[in-house]
Structures are given as C-alpha cells and as structure tokens.
C-alpha positions as CSV (number, residue, x, y, z in Angstrom):
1,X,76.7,-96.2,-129.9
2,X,73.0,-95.2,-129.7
3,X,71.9,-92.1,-131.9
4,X,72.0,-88.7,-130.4
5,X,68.7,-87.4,-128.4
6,X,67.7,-84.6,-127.2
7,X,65.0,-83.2,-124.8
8,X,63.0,-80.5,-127.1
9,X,61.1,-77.7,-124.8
10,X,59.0,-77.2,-128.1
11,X,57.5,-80.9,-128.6
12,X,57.7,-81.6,-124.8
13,X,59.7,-84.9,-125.8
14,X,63.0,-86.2,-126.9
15,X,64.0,-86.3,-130.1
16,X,66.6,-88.1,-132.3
17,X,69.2,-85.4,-133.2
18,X,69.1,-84.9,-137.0
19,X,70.9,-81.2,-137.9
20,X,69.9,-79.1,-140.8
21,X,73.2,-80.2,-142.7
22,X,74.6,-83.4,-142.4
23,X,78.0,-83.1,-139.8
24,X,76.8,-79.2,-138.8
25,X,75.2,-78.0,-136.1
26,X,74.6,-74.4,-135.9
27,X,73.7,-73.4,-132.3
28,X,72.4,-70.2,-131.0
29,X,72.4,-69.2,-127.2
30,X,71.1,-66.1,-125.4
31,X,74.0,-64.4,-123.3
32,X,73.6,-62.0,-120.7
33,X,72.4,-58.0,-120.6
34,X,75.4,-56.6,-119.0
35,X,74.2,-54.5,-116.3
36,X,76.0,-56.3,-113.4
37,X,78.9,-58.8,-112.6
38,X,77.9,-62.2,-114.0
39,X,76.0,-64.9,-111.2
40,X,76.1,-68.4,-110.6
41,X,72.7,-68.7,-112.8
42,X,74.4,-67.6,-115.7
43,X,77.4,-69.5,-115.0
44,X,75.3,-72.5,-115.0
45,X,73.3,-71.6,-119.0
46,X,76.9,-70.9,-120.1
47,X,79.1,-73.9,-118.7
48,X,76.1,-76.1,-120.1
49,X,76.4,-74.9,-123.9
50,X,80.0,-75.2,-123.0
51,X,79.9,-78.7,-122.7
52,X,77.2,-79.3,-125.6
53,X,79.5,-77.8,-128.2
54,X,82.3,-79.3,-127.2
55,X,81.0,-82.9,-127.2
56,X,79.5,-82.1,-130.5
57,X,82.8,-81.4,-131.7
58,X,84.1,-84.5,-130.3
59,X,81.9,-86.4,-132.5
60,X,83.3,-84.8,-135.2
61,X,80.2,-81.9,-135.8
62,X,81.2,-78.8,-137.1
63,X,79.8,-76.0,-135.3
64,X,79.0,-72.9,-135.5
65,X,78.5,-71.6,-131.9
66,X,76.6,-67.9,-131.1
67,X,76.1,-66.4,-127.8
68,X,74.8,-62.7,-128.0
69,X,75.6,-59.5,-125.6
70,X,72.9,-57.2,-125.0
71,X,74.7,-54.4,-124.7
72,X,71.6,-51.6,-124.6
73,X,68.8,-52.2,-122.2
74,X,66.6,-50.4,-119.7
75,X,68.0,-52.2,-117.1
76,X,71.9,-50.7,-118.5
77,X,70.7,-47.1,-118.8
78,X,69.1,-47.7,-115.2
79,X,72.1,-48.7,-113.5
80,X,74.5,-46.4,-115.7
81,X,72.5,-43.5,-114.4
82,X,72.8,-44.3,-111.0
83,X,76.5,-44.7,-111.1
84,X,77.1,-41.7,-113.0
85,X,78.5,-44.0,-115.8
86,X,77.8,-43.8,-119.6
87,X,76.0,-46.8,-120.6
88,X,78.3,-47.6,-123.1
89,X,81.3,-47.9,-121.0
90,X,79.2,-49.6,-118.4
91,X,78.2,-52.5,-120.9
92,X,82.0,-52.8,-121.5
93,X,82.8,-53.2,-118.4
94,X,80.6,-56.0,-117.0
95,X,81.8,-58.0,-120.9
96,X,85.3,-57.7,-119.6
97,X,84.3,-58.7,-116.6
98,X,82.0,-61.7,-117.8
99,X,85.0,-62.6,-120.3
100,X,87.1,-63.0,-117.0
101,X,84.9,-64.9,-115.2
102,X,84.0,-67.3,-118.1
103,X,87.6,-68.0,-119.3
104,X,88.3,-68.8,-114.9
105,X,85.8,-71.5,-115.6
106,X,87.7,-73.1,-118.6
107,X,84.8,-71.6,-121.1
108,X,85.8,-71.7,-124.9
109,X,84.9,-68.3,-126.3
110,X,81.9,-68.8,-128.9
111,X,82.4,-68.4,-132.6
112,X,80.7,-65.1,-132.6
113,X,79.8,-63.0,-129.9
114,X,77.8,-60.0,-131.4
115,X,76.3,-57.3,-129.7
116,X,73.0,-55.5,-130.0
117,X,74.5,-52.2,-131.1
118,X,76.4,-53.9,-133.5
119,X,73.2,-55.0,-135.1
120,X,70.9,-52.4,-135.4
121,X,70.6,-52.4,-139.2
122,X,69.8,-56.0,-139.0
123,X,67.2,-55.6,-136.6
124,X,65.5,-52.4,-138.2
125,X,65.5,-54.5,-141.3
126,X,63.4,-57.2,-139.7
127,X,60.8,-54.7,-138.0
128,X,60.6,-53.1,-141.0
129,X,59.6,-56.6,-142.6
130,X,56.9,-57.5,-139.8
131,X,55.4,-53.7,-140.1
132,X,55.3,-53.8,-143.9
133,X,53.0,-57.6,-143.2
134,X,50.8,-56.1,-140.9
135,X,52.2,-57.9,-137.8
136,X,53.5,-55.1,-136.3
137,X,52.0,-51.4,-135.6
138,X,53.3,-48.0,-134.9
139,X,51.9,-46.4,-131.6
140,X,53.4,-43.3,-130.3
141,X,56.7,-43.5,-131.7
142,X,57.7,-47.2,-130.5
143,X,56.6,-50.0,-132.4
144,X,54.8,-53.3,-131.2
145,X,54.7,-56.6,-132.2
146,X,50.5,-57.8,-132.8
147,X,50.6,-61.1,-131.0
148,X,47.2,-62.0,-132.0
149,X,48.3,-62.0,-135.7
150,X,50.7,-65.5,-135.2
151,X,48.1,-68.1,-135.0
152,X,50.8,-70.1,-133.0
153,X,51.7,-68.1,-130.6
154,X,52.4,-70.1,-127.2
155,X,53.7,-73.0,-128.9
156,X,56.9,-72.9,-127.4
157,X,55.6,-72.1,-123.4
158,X,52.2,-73.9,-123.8
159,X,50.6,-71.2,-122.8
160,X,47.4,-69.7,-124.6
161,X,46.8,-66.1,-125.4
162,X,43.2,-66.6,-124.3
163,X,43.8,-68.1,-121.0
164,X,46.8,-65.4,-119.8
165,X,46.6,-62.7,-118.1
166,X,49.0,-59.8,-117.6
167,X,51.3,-60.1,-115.1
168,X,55.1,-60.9,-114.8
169,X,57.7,-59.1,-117.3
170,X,54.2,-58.2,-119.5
171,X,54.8,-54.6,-120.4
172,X,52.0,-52.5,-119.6
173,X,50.9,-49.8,-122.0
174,X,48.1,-48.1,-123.1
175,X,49.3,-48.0,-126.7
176,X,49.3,-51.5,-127.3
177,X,46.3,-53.2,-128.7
178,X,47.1,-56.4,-126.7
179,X,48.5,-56.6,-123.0
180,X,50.9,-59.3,-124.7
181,X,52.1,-57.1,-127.7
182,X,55.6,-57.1,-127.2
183,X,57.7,-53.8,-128.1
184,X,60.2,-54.0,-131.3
185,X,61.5,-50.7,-131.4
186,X,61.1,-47.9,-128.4
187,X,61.0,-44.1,-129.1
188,X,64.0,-42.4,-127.9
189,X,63.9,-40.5,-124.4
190,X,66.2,-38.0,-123.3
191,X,69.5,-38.5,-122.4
192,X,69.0,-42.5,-123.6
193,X,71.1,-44.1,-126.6
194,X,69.1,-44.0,-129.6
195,X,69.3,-44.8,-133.6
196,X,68.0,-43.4,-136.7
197,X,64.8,-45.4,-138.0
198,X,61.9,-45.1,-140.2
199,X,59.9,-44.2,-137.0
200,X,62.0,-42.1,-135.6
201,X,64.8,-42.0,-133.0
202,X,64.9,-44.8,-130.8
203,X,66.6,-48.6,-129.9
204,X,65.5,-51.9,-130.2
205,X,63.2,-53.5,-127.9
206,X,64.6,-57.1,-126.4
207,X,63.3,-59.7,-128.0
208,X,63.8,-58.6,-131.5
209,X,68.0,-58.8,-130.9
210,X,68.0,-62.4,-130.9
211,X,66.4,-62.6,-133.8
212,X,68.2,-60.5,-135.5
213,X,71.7,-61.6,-134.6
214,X,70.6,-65.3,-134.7
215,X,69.5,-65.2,-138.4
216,X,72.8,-63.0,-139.2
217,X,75.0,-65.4,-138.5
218,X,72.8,-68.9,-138.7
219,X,70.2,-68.0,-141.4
220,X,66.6,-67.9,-140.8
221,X,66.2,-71.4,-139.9
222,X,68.8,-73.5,-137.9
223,X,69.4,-76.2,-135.5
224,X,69.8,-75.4,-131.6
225,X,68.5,-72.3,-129.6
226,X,69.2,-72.4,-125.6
227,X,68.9,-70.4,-122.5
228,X,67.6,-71.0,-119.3
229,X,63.9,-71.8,-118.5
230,X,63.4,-68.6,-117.4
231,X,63.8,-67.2,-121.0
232,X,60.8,-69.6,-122.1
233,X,58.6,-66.8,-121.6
234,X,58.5,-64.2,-122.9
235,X,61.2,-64.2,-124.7
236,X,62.2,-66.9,-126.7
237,X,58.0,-67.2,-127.6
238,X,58.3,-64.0,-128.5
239,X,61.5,-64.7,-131.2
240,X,59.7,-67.7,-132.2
241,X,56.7,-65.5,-133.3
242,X,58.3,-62.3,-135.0
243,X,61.3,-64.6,-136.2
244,X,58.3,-66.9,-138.0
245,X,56.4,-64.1,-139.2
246,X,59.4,-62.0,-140.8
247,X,60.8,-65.0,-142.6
248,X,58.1,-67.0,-143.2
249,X,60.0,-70.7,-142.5
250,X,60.6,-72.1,-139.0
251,X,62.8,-70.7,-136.6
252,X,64.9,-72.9,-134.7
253,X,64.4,-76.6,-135.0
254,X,65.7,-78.1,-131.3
255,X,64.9,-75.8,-127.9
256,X,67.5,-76.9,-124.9
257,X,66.6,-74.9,-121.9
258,X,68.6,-75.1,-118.6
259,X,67.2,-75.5,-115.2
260,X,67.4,-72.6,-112.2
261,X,70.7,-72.4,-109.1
262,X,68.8,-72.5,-106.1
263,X,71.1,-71.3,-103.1
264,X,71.1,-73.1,-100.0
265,X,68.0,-74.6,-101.4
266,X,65.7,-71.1,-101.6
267,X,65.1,-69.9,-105.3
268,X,67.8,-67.0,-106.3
269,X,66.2,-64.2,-106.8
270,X,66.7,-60.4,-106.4
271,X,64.3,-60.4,-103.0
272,X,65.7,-63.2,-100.7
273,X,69.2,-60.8,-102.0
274,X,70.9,-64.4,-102.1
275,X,72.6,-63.3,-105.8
276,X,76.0,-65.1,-106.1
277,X,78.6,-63.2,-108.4
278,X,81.1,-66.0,-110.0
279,X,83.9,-63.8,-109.4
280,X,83.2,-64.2,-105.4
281,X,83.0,-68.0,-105.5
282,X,85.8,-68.3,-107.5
283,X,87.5,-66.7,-104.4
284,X,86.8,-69.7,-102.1
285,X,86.7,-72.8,-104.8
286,X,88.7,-74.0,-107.2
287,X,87.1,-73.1,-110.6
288,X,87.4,-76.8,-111.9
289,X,85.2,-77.5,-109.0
290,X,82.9,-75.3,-109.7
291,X,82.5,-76.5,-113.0
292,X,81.8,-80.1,-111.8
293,X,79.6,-79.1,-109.4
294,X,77.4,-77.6,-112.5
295,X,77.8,-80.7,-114.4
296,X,76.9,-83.2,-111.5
297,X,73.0,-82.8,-112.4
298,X,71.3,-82.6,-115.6
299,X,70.9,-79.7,-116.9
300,X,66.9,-79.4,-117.3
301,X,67.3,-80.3,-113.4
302,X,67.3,-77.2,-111.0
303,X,70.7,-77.6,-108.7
304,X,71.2,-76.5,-105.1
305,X,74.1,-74.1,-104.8
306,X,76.2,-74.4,-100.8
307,X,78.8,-74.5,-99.3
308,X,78.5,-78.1,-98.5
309,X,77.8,-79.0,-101.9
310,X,81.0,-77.0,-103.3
311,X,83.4,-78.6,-100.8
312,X,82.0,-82.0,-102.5
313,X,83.0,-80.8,-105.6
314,X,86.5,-80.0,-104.2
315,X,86.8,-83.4,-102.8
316,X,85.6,-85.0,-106.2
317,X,87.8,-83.0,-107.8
318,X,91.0,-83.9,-105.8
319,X,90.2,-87.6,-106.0
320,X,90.3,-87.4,-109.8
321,X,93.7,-85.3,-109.9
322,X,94.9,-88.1,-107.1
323,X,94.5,-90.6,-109.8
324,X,96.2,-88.9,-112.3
325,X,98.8,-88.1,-109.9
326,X,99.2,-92.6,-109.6
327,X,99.3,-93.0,-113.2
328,X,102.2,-90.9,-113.5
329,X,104.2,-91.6,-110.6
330,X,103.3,-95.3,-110.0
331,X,102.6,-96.4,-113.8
332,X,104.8,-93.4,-115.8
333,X,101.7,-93.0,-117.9
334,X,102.8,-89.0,-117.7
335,X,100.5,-87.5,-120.8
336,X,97.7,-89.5,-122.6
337,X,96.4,-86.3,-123.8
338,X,95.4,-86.2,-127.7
339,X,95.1,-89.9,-127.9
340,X,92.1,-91.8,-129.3
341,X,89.7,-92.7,-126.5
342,X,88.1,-96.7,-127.3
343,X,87.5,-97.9,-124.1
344,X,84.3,-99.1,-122.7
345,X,84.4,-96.5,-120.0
346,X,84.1,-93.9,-122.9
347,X,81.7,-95.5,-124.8
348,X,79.6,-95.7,-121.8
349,X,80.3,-91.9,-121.3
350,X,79.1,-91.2,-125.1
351,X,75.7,-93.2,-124.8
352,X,75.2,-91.0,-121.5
353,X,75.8,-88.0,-123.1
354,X,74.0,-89.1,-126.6
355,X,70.8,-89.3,-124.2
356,X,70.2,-85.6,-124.3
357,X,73.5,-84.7,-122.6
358,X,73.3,-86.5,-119.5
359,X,76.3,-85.1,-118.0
360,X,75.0,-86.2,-114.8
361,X,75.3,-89.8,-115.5
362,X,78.7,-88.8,-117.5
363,X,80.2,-87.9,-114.1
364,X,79.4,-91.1,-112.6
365,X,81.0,-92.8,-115.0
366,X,84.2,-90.9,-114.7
367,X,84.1,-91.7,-111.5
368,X,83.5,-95.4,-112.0
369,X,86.9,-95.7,-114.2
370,X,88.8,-93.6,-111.3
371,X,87.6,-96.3,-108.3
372,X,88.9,-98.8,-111.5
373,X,92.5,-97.1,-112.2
374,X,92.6,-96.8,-108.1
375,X,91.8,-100.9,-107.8
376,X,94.7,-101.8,-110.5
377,X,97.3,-99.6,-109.5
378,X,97.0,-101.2,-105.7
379,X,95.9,-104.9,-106.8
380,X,98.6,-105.0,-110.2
381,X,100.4,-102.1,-111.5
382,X,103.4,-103.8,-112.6
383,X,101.6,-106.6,-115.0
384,X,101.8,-106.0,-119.0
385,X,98.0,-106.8,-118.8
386,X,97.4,-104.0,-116.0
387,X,100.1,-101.6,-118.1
388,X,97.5,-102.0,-121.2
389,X,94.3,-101.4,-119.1
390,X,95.4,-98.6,-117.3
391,X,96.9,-96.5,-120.5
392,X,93.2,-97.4,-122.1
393,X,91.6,-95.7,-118.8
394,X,94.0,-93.1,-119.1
395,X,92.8,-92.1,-122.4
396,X,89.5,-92.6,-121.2
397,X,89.7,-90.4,-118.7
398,X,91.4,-87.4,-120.5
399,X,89.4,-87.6,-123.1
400,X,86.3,-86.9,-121.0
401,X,87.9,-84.6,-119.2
402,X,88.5,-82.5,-121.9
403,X,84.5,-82.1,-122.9
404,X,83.5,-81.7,-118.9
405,X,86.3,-78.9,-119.4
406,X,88.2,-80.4,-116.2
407,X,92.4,-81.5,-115.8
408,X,93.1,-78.6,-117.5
409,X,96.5,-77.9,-115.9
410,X,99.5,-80.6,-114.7
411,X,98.6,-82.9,-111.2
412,X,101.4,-81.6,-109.6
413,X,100.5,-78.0,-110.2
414,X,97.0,-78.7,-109.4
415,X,97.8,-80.3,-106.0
416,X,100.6,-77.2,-105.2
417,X,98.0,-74.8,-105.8
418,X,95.0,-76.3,-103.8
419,X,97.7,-76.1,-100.9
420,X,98.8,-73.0,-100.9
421,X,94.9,-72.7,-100.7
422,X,94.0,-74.5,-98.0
423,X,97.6,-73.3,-95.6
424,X,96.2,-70.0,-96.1
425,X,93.2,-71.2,-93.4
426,X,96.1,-72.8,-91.3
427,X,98.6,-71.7,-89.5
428,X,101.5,-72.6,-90.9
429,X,103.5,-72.5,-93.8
430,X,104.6,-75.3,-96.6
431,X,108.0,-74.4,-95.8
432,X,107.7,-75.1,-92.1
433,X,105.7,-78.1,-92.7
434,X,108.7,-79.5,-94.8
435,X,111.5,-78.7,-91.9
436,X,109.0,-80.5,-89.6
437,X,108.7,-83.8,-92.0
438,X,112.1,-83.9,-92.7
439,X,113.3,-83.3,-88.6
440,X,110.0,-86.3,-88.3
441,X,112.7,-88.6,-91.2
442,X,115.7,-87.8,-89.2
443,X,114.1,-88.7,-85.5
444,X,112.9,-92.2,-87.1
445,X,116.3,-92.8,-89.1
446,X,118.1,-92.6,-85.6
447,X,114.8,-94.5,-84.2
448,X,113.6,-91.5,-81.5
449,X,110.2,-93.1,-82.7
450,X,108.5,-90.9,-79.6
451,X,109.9,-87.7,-81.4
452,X,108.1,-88.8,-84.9
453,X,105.5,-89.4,-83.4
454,X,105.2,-85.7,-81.8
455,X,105.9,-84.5,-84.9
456,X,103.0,-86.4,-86.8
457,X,100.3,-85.4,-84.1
458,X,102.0,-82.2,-83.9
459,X,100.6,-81.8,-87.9
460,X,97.5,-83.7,-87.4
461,X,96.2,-81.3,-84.5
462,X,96.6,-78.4,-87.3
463,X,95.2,-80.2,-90.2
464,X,98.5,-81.6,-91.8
465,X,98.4,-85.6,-92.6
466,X,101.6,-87.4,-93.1
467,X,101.8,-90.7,-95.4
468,X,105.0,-92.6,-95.3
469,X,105.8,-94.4,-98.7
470,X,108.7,-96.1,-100.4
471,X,109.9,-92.9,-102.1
472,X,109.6,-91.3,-98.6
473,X,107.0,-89.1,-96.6
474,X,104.2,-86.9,-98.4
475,X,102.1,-84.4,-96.7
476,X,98.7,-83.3,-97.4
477,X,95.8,-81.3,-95.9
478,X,93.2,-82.8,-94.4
479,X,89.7,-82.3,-96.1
C-alpha cells in the first residue's frame, strides 16, 4: 500500500501524512453557529471528516476527533431576538436539532464537542496572552487582534495584507487601527449575553473560539484542522495568526478544506434563497443515499445538489443492497461483518483513499466489486472456487461500507422500507399487491396464462414489476 497523502491548503500541494505522534492523529474541525436548522453545505464539511476519521481508525490511528459549537454569536442573538427566544435556549435547540440530523446520516458523534460558552476562561486566557505581547489592543471596550504584528499573515489564503482591500465579512470600525484587525473580545450591549473580563463585560469574538477550544483539547500544536473553503478566509487565517502569536509554535500542521453544494448547479447562498435544510431532504431520500451522493466527488471538488442527482444516489444505493441481498439468499453468505478485509478490491480502495481521501475513486471501486459479485453469482455461484471469491468480496465490501458509513441496517429491512417509500407515491398498497401476485400464481398454476398476464400489466401500468424465480414471484417498484 502507498503511504498516506494528503492535499495541504497551506503549502498548496500534497503531502505525505506524517502525524505529530506516531499511530495519533489529533484532528480539529469547525462545526456550525447554531442559529438555524443545519443545510446540505454543512452536511457535506461534516459527512467528509466523518469519513476521514473513520478510515484513519481503520488503519489502526488513534484519534482524537473535535468539532466545536458556537453557541454565542451575533447572528444567535439576531435571530433569538426576532423570535422572541433566549439565545440560550435557541442555541440548544438548533444542537438538538443538528444532533438529529447528523445521527439520520449515520455520523459518529466526535470525541468532544465543546461549546463556546463552555470556554470562556480558555479563551480570556489566550487574549489575555496576545494583549500582554502587544498583538492585541484595547479600543472602546472590545479588543482587537493587530494583524500587521504576524509577519505571516495570509499564509494560509495567499492573500497579502498589502494587496486587500476591505470588503466581504471585514468588520468595519473606526476603532481599529487596521481594516483587517479582527475582534477578540466585544464589549457587552444591552440585553446581549456577556462575561466578566479584564476589559470589561463582554463575549468572545469568532475567531478566537477555535483557538481556544482547539488547543484545550489538542495542545497548541497538532495534526489536522478542517472546514469548508469558505472558512479559509477569514477565519481559519485569522486562528492561524492569534493561535501563532499566543503560543509561539505552529498551529496546525495539515489544512483539509471541503469544497461548496451548489443546487441545481447555482452557488447556495442566502440571495438565490436556494438554502436546503437536511431535515427536508431527508424527507424525500433515503439518508444512505444522501450520504453517497456526498461521497461520489472529492471533497476539495464543489458538487451539484438535484433531484436528478439524488435519485442516482437512490438507484446506486439499491444496486449495492441488491447485491447483498444475492449473497445471502443465492450464496448464504448472511453476515461478513467484523471480518478482516484482504482482497484486492480493498486494497485498491485503501490506495484510493491513501491519495488524500479519494472517496470518489473509492466509490467506483465499490462498485467495480458489485458488477464482480453480480457476474459470479449468475456465471458460478455454486463452485468451491466461486464460494471463496465471493466471501472475500463480501468482506470487501462490508468493510468499505462501514468507512463510507453505508449498509448500515439488514437488506431485507433496507428493501421493506424503501417500499413502503416509494407505494406511498402509488396507488396501492403492499398488501394488495401481494393478493394480486398470488391470484397472478394461482391463474398460471391452473394455466389461465391471459389472466397472469392482466395481472402483470395490471402492476406494470402503476409502477409494480413482477420477476418470476425458482423460489417463486418477487415484486419491486419500478425506478
């Protein structure tokens, strides 16, 4: 197997994977301010890092996975205040709700999920540290970062703080020396959640949280810090710098940052309105398809969220469970699950994701060894030689499964489920379709072969597809 690479945003270039401590892989990843339900955007970041920790742990890593809440934030006092909600409760809420959403999509809960106003010590501490140094100043009761003072500043975007100019998510005051000084700590207003500090009342500004939480839990240097490209810049050049400048050391070594949803092939952004919550997609899809669907480009790539593109995913999806479904029934290969994956399908799928995560090209293979299982189980089920290479492709499969999060419940549940599904879009029931097939095996047992056939076009004009095989007839809905 070739040696894990991976695509740094700060060098602009891959990089062999070489972690801090031998066998540990401490990862930081920004999580969401919790203003609103949780969107397909986010879904995306979060079902990445998903898949990056658990292959790490595959290969036998052990890993300490963070993902933050910001839990107080302009944008939660905002929208508490409109709703007539205290922000507190309102952050609550929208966790829950993310929580719910996340745990739909198969998403293993980090190792620590900490939240900014769990924190504050830790981040008064660190402003504290960058005031004492001179790289931060008090002005009006908030307290700014001096951008100027980090000679490296930009590192991380490219970008130059004598070739920007202030636009986009720049702050504009007049107390800051710099339009690109950044706010650490902001004076308290009225009626807003506030903490004692040395400079007053007030809360944290955003950037400083990550850094705070980050070096809590992962110490002041350590190995992976995502997001999604959005958080490039500002932010995560912003923790880079006051992060750099408390401590002294470097911050975090590798920088993975996801690419943008586009819907329907616009960008999604709050203008076009074109927002889509996961809870609402999770109503029309299967959650396993979503899932794939996020995982069927590469992550730095941008990916186009429709409808078409999710009915794919569903049809992907249900040829993979279909396979599973013939190694039980047709092979009685019934569980392969916890078994030691060695086949080449899987060490193809491990150089594919050793190249910075390619889950892209991890899919394909997947369904490489599914056209495979299909192609022995019609050709030469019954052979000990067939027997051998389809339990290896079993284990193949599960095994990837389990770090693309997919197969996650039995076939035959699976298959009831997407059903009841799709008969809720026709019109008729499961129950009358089975009175219908088994009236269709009565009319051919006493040969009234023109009755069966009504029947079957009967079913085929609503959607319904009948397949006659040795252990009788199986319906199905047509896709």
């Amino acid at each position: 197997m070739m040696a894990m690479r991976i695509y740094n945003t700060l060098t602009k270039s891959k990089e062999t994977f070489e972690p801090m401590v031998p066998g540990q892989v401490k990862i930081y990843v920004c999580g969401p301010t919790v203003y609103d339900s949780c969107h397909v955007g986010h879904a995306r970041s979060v079902v990445v890092f998903d898949v990056v920790v658990r292959y790490l742990r595959a290969m036998d890593y052990q890993v300490t996975y963070v993902r933050n809440f910001t839990d107080v934030d302009d944008k939660i006092i905002n929208r508490a205040n409109t709703v007539g909600m205290d922000a507190g409760q309102l952050a609550e809420k929208y966790i829950s709700e993310f929580h719910r959403d996340m745990d739909a999509l198969n998403v293993m809960r980090p190792d620590r999920e900490p939240r900014v106003t769990e924190h504050i010590k830790d981040i008064i501490d660190i402003v504290k540290t960058l005031v004492d140094q001179k790289s931060a100043y008090l002005a009006d009761g908030d307290v700014f970062y001096a951008v100027e003072t980090f000679k490296d500043y930009g590192k991380l975007s490219g970008r130059k703080l004598t070739d920007m100019v202030a636009g986009s998510r720049v702050e504009i005051n007049e107390n800051k020396r710099n339009p690109f000084d950044f706010v650490l700590w902001k004076a308290a207003k009225p009626g807003e959640p506030s903490w004692p500090s040395p400079w007053g009342e007030g809360r944290p500004g955003w950037h400083i949280e990550c850094s705070a939480m980050s070096s809590r839990f992962l110490g002041e240097t350590f190995d992976i810090h995502g997001g999604g490209k959005d958080l490039i810049f500002p932010h995560h050049e912003n923790e880079i710098a006051q992060s750099e400048a408390a401590h002294g050391r470097p911050f975090a070594r590798y920088w993975m940052h996801n690419g943008f949803v586009n819907i329907d092939n616009e960008k999604m952004s709050k203008s076009l309105n074109n927002f889509l919550m996961v809870k609402d997609i999770l109503e029309s899809y299967h959650p396993e398809s979503v899932r794939l669907f996020l995982l069927s480009s590469h992550y730095r790539s941008p990916i186009d969220f429709s409808d078409q593109n999710l009915k794919e995913s569903e049809k992907a999806l249900d040829k993979i469970y279909g396979v599973l479904k013939r190694l039980d029934q047709e092979a009685g290969l019934a569980d392969a699950d916890g078994a030691a994956a060695t086949g080449n399908y899987w060490l193809a799928f491990c150089n594919a994701m050793d190249d910075d995560f390619n889950t892209a090209k991890g899919v394909g293979i997947l369904f490489n060894l599914v056209k495979e299982a299909n192609r022995i189980l019609d050709e030469d089920k019954r052979s000990p030689k067939a027997k051998g290479a389809l339990v290896t492709l079993m284990t193949d499969l599960m095994q990837m499964a389990r770090i693309l999060g997919i197969l996650q419940r039995p076939w035959h549940s699976f298959f009831e489920k997407r059903a009841d599904s799709q008969l809720r879009n026709l019109a008729i029931s499961a129950e009358a379709i089975d009175l219908l097939v088994a009236e269709r095996a009565a009319a051919r047992k006493n040969k009234d072969w023109k009755r069966a056939d009504e029947i079957r076009n009967q079913l085929e004009e609503i959607g319904i597809i009948l397949e006659d095989k040795d252990d009788g007839t199986h319906w199905k809905v047509a896709t």
